[in-house]
TILO-83805 format. One record per residue (C-alpha): residue number from 1; chain; x, y, z. Coordinates in steps of 0.05 Angstrom, whole numbers, plus 5000, padded with zeros to 4 digits. Example, Ala and Ser with C-alpha at 12.3 -4.5 7.8 and 13.67 -1.06 7.14 Angstrom:
% TILO-83805
<r i="1" ch="A" east="5246" north="4910" up="5156"/>
<r i="2" ch="A" east="5273" north="4979" up="5143"/>
//
This chain:
% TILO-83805
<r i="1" ch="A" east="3884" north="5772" up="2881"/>
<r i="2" ch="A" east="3837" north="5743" up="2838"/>
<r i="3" ch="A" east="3813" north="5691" up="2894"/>
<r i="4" ch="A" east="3800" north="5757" up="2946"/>
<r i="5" ch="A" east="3758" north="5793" up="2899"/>
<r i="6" ch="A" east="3717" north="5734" up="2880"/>
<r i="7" ch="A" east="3708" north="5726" up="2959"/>
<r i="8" ch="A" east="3659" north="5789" up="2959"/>
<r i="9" ch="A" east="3628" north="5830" up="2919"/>
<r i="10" ch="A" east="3590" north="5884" up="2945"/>
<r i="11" ch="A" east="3536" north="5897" up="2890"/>
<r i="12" ch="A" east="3519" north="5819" up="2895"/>
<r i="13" ch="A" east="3505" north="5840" up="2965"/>
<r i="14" ch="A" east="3463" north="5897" up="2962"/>
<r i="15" ch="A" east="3420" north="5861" up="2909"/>
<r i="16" ch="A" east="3412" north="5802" up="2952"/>
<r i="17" ch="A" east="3376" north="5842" up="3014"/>
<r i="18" ch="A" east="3340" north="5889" up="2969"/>
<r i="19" ch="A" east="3309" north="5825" up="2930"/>
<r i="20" ch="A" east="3266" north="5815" up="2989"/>
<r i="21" ch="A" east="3231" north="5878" up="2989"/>
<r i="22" ch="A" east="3224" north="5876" up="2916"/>
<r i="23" ch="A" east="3241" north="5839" up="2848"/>
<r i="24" ch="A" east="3261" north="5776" up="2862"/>
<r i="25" ch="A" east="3247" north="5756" up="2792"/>
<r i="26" ch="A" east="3318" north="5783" up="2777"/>
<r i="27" ch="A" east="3356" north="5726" up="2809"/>
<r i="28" ch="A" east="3316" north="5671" up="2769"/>
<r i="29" ch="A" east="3348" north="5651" up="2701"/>
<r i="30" ch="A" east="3296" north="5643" up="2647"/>
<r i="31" ch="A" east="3331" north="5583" up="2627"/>
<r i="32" ch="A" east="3366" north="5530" up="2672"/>
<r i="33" ch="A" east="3413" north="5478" up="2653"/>
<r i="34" ch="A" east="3473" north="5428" up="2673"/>
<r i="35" ch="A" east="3516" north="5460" up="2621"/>
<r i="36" ch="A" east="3526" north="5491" up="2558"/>
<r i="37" ch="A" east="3517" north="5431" up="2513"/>
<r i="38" ch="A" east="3433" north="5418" up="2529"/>
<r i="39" ch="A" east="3416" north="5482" up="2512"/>
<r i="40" ch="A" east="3394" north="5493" up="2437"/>
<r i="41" ch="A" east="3436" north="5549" up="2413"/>
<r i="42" ch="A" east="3409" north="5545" up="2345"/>
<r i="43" ch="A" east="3335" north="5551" up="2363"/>
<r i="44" ch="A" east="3351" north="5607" up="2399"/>
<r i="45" ch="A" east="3388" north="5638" up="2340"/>
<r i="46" ch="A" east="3330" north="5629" up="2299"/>
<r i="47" ch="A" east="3291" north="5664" up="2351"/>
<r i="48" ch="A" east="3318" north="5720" up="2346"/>
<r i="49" ch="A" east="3375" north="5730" up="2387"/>
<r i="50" ch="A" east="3441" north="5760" up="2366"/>
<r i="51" ch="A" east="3496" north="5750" up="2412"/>
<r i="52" ch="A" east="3518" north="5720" up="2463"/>
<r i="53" ch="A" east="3551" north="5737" up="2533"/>
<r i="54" ch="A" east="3583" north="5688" up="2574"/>
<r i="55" ch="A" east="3622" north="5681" up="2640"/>
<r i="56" ch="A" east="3692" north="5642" up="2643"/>
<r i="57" ch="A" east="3688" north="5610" up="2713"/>
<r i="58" ch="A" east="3657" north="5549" up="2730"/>
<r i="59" ch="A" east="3618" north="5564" up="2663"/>
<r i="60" ch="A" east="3659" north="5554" up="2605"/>
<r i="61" ch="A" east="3730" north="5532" up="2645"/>
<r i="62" ch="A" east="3759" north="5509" up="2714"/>
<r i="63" ch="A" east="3759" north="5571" up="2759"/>
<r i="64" ch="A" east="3835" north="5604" up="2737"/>
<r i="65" ch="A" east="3838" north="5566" up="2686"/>
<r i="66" ch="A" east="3861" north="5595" up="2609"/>
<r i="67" ch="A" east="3832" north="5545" up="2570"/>
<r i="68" ch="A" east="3764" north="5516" up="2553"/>
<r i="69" ch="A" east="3738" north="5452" up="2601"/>
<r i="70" ch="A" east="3750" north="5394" up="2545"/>
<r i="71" ch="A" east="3682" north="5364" up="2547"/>
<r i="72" ch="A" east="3647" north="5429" up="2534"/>
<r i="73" ch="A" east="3693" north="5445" up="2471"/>
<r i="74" ch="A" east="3644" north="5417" up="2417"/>
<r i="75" ch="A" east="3588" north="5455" up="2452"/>
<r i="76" ch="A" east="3627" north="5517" up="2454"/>
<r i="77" ch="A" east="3646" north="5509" up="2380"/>
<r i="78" ch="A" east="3575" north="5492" up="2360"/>
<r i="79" ch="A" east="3545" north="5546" up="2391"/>
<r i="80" ch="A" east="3597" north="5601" up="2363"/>
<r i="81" ch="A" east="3583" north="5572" up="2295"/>
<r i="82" ch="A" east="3512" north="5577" up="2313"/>
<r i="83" ch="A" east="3519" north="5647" up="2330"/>
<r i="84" ch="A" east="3564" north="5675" up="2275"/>
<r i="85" ch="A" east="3624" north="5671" up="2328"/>
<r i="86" ch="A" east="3584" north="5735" up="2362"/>
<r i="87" ch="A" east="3602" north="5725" up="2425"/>
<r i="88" ch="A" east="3641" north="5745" up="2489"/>
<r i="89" ch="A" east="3676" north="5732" up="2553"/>
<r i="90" ch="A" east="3649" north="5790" up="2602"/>
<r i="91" ch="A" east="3696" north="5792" up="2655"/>
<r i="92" ch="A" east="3731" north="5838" up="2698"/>
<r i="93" ch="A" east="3799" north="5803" up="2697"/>
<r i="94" ch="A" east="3871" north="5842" up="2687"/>
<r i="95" ch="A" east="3893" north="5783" up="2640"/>
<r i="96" ch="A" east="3841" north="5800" up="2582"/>
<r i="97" ch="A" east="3887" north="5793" up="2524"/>
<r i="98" ch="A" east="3911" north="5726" up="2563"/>
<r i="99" ch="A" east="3838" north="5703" up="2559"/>
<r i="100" ch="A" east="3829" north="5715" up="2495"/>
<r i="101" ch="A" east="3890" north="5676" up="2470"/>
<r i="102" ch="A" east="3868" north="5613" up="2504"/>
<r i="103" ch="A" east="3795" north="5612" up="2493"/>
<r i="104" ch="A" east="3783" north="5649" up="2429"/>
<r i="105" ch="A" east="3731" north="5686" up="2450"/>
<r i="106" ch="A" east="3740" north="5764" up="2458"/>
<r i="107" ch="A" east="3741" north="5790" up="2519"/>
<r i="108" ch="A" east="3703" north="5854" up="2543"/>
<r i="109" ch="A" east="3725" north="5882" up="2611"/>
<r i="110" ch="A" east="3670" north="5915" up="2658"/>
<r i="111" ch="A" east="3696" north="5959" up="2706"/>
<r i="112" ch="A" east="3647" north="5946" up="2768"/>
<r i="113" ch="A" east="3635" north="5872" up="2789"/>
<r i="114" ch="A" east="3571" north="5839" up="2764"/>
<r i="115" ch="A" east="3501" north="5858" up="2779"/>
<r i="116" ch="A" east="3529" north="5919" up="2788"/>
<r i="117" ch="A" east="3545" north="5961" up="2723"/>
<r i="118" ch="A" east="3518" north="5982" up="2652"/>
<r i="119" ch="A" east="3516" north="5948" up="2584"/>
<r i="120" ch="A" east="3537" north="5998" up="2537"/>
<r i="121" ch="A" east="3593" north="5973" up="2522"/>
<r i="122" ch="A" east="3562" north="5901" up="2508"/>
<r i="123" ch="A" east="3507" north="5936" up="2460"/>
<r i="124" ch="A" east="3549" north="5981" up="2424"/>
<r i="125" ch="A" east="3595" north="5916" up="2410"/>
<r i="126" ch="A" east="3551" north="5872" up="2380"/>
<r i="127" ch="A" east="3504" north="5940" up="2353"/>
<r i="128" ch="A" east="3438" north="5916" up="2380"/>
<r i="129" ch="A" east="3398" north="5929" up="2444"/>
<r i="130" ch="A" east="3410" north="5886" up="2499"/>
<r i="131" ch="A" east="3351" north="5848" up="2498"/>
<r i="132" ch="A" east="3370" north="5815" up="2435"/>
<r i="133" ch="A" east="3432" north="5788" up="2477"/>
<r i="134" ch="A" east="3443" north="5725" up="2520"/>
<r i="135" ch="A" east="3473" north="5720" up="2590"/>
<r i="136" ch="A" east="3502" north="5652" up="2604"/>
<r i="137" ch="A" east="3529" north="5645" up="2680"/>
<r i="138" ch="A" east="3534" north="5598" up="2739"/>
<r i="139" ch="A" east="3516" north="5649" up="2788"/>
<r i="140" ch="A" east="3448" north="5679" up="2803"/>
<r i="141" ch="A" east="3459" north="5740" up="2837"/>
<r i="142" ch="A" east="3516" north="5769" up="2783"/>
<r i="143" ch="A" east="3510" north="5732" up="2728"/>
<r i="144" ch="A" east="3437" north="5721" up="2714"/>
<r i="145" ch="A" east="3412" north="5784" up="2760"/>
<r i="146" ch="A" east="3454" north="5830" up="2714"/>
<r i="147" ch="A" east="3428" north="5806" up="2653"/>
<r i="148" ch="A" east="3361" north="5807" up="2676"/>
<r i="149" ch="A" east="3371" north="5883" up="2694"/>
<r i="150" ch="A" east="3380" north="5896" up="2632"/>
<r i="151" ch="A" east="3326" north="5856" up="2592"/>
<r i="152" ch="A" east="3376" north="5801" up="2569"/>
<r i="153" ch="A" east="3359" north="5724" up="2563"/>
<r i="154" ch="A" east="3389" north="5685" up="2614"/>
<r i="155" ch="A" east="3419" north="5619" up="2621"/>
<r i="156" ch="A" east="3451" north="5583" up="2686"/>
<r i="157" ch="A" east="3493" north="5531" up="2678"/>
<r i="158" ch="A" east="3511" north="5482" up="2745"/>
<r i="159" ch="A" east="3591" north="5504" up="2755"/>
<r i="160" ch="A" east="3639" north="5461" up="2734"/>
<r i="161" ch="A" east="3661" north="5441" up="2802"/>
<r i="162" ch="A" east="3660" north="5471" up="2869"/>
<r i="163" ch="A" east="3735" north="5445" up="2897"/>
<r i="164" ch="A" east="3779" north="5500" up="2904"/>
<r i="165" ch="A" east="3730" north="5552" up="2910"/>
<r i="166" ch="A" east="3733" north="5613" up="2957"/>
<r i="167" ch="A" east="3699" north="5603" up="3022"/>
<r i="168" ch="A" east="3656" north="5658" up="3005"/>
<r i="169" ch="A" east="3639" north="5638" up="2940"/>
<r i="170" ch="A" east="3617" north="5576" up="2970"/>
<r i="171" ch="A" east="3577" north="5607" up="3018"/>
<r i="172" ch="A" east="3552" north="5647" up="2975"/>
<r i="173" ch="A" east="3529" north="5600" up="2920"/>
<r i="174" ch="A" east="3495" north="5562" up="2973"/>
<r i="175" ch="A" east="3450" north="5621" up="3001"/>
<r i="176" ch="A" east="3433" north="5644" up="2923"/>
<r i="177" ch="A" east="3419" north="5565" up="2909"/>
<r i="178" ch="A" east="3366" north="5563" up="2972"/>
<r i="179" ch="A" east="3330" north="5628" up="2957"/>
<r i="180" ch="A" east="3323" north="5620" up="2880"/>
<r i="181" ch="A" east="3286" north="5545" up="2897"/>
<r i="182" ch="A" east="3244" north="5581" up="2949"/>
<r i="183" ch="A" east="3227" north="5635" up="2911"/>
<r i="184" ch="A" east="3211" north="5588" up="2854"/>
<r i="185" ch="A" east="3172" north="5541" up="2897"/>
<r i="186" ch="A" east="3123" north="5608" up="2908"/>
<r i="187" ch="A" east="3111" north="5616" up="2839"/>
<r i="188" ch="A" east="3157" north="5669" up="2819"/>
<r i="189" ch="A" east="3181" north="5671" up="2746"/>
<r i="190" ch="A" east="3244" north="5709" up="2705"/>
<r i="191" ch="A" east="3225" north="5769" up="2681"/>
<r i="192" ch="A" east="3184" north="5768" up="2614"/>
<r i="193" ch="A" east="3220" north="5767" up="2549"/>
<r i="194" ch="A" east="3197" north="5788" up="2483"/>
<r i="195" ch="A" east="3237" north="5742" up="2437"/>
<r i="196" ch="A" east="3229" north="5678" up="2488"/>
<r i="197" ch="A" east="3157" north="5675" up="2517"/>
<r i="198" ch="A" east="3152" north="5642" up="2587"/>
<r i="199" ch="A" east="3110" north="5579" up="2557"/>
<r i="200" ch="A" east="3173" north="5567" up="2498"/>
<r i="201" ch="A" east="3232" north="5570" up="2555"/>
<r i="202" ch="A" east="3228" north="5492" up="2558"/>
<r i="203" ch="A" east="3233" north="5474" up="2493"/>
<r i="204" ch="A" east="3311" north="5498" up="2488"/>
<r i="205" ch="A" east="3342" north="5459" up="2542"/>
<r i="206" ch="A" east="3346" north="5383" up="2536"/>
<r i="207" ch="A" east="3352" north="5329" up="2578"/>
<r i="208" ch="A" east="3410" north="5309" up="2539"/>
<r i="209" ch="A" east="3474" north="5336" up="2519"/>
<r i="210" ch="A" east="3457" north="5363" up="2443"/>
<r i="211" ch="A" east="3536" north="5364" up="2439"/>
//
């Protein structure tokens, strides 16, 4: 079941096509990297962020998978500790309490599939306005385009692998991976962020892994 509703989501839809008449800034992450470890947590701790949001799949573990991908454990450790362990898995998976047995991490459950949705729920856990959160995602149009809806800082990460995946996703994934370089190419930017200035956005990704 879990493999059919990743196959479509409607929201991700209907954001896609209305992207061309409008913001497309919402599909472009303010930060972009391969994965978790080259992006410098602590800096943007000490910028002022307070918490952190991240998807499972392809992000932190193997699509399905109830456990953390091995070589992004330190990472994931060092960034937790980084954060004061304020963090969550946002997902809208059945198996919450399974989640957060394997990963550690708690898990908040949305109700409508990703862009679609509010952040209530996310604030009034960690008890600050969502623009003092992060988004972390390998998907533009749910991950990244709901936390730019909603004023957040954004991170993509590349997925973890593509084998296995839905032929939707796939699809998918390739259609949001064309458009967001396109778009880029003509100059479009994420939306502006107070805490994280467009000209600082470089400065917390390295080239290489920090763990």
């Amino acid at each position: 079941m879990a493999r059919v509703q990743q196959n479509f989501n409607s929201a991700g839809v209907g954001l896609f096509f209305s992207l061309f008449g409008g913001n497309q800034s919402l599909a472009l992450p303010h930060l972009a990297a391969p994965d978790i470890r080259h992006v410098d947590w602590r800096a943007l701790k000490a910028a002022g962020f307070k918490g952190l949001v991240f998807d499972k799949d392809n992000t932190l573990s193997l699509p399905f998978a109830l456990e953390v991908e091995p070589r992004l454990q330190p990472a994931l450790a060092g960034c937790l500790e980084a954060f004061g362990g304020r963090a969550v898995l946002y997902s809208n998976s059945k198996e919450a309490a399974a989640l957060e047995a394997a990963l550690g991490i708690p898990v908040l459950r949305h109700a409508d599939k990703k862009p679609g949705g509010g952040c209530a729920e996310l604030e009034a856990h960690f008890g600050c306005p969502a623009p003092q959160l992060i988004m972390v995602g390998d998907r533009y149009l749910t991950d990244i385009a709901f936390g730019n809806r909603h004023g957040m800082l954004t991170v993509h990460v590349q997925p973890l692998t593509t084998s296995g995946e839905p032929f939707g996703v796939v699809m998918a994934r390739r259609i949001e991976e064309f458009w967001v370089a396109r778009w880029t190419s003509f100059g479009v930017h994420p939306p502006a962020h107070s805490l994280a200035p467009h000209d600082t956005l470089a400065a917390y990704v390295k080239d290489q892994p920090i763990a």
